[in-house]
C-alpha positions in Angstrom: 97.8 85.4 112.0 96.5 88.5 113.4 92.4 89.3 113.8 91.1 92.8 114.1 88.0 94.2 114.1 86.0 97.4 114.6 82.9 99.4 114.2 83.1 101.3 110.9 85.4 103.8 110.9 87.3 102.8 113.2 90.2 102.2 111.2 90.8 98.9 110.5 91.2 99.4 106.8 93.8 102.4 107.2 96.0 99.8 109.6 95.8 97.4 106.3 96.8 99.5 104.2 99.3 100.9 106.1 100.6 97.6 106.7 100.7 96.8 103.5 102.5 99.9 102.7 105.1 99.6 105.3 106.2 95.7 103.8 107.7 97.8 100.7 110.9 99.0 102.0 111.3 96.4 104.2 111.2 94.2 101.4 108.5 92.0 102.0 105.7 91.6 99.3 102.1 92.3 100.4 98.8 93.1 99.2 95.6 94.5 100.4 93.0 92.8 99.4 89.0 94.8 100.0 86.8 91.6 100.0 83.4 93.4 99.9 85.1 94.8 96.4 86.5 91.5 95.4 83.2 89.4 96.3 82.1 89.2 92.7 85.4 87.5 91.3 85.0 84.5 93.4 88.0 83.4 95.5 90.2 82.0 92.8 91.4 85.7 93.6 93.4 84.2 96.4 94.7 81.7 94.4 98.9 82.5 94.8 99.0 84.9 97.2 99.8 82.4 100.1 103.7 82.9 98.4 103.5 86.5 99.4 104.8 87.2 102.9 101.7 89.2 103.7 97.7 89.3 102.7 95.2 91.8 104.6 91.9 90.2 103.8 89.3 93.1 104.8 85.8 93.9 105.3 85.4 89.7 106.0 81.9 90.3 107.1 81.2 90.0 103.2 81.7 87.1 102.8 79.2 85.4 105.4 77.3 82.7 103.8 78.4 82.6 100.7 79.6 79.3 100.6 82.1 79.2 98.1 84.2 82.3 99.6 83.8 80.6 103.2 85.3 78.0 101.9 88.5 80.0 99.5 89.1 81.6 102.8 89.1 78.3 104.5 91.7 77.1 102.3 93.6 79.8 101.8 94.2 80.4 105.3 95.9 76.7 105.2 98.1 77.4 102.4 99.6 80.7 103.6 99.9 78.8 107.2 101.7 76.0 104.8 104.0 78.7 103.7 104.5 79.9 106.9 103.5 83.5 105.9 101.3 86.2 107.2 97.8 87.3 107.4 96.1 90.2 108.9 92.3 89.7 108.4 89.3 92.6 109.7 86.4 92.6 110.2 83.2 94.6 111.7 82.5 92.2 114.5 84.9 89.6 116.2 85.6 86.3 114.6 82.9 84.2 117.0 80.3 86.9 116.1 81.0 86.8 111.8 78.1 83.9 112.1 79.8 82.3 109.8 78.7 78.8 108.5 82.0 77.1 107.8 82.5 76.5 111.3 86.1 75.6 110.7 86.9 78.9 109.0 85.5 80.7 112.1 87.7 78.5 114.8 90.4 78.9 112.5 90.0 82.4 112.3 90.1 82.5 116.3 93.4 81.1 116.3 95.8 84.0 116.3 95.9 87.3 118.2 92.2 89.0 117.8 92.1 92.6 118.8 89.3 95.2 118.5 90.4 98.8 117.4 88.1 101.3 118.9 86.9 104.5 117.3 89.2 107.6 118.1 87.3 110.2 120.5 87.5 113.8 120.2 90.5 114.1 121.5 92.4 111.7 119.4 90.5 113.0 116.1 91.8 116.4 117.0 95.7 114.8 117.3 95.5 112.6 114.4 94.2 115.7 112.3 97.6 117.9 113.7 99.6 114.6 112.5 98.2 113.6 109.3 98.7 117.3 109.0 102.2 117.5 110.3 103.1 115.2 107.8 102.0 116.9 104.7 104.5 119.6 105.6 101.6 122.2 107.3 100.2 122.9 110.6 96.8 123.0 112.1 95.8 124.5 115.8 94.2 122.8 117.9 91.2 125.6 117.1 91.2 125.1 114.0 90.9 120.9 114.4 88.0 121.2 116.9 86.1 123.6 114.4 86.8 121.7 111.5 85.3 118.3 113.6 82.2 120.9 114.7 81.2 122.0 110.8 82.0 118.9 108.8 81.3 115.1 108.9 83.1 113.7 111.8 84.3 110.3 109.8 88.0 110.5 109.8 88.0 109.6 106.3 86.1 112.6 105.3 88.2 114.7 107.9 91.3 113.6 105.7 89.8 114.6 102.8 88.6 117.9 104.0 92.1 118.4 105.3 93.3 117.5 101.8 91.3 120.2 100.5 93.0 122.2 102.9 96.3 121.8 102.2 96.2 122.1 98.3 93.6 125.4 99.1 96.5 126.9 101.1 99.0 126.1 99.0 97.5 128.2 96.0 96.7 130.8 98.5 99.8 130.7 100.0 98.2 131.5 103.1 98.4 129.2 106.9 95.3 127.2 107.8 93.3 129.4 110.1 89.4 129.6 111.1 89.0 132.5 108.9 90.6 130.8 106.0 88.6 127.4 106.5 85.5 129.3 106.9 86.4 130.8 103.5 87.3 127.6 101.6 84.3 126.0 102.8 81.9 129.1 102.3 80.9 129.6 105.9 
């Protein structure tokens, strides 16, 4: 059992999901599992997926004090421990501070490793945006990473996105990623 938490975008939901992701080739089943989405089917959605190797439970802030989901997640985190599998649940706040009411759900929810994922700062926006670049086959400078975090949103989310954007711009255009070519795509 694994705990993380974070202030919002931080991250947390990428590392399920990437998680998730990464239990394919290795051939373990998995599934992500966005509770604040969820909330409204009740937690017979959790019914079977203790016999999957992995669950990532996010966003469990949701579900404070709404009894029955306190107590699905209370019960499902005994069956997948029956069936000695795994689950990574996250959070906004650390497990003691959900103020949850089913205090059993929030010691049991202390019992694994609980870590808190911190927001990236400049510098690491600047690095993931090269990478997550790198790895859609183009390359962005340094420059053109700092101006893109001074003229748009600085959520990393939206950073993607705009990088997306990017890409698929200079692909038609067949031209590199430069300031002068950003400041045209985004009308600057």
């Amino acid at each position: 059992f694994l705990y993380i938490w974070g202030n919002h975008d931080s991250g947390c939901s990428h590392l399920l999901q990437a998680v998730c992701h990464a239990s394919d080739p290795a051939g373990r089943t998995a599934v992500y599992l966005p509770l604040d989405e969820l909330i409204d089917m009740g937690p017979g959605v959790l019914d079977g997926m203790e016999h999957l190797d992995l669950v990532c439970l996010d966003n469990m802030q949701t579900i404070v004090g709404n009894k029955l989901w306190e107590e699905g997640v209370f019960h499902f985190f005994n069956r997948i421990r029956a069936e000695n599998n795994r689950l990574l649940v996250a959070s906004d706040r650390a497990p003691r501070q959900l103020g949850l009411n089913l205090l059993d759900l929030a010691s049991r929810l202390s019992w694994g490793m609980v870590f808190q994922v911190h927001n990236l700062d400049d510098e690491g926006k600047v690095r993931a945006l090269q990478i997550r670049a790198q790895a859609r086959g183009f390359a962005i400078s340094e420059e053109v990473a700092r101006f893109l975090m001074h003229r748009a949103s600085r959520s990393m989310a939206d950073l993607f996105d705009l990088l997306d954007k990017l890409d698929s711009a200079s692909l038609s255009a067949k031209r590199k990623v430069t300031i002068p070519f950003v400041k045209q795509v985004l009308g600057l």
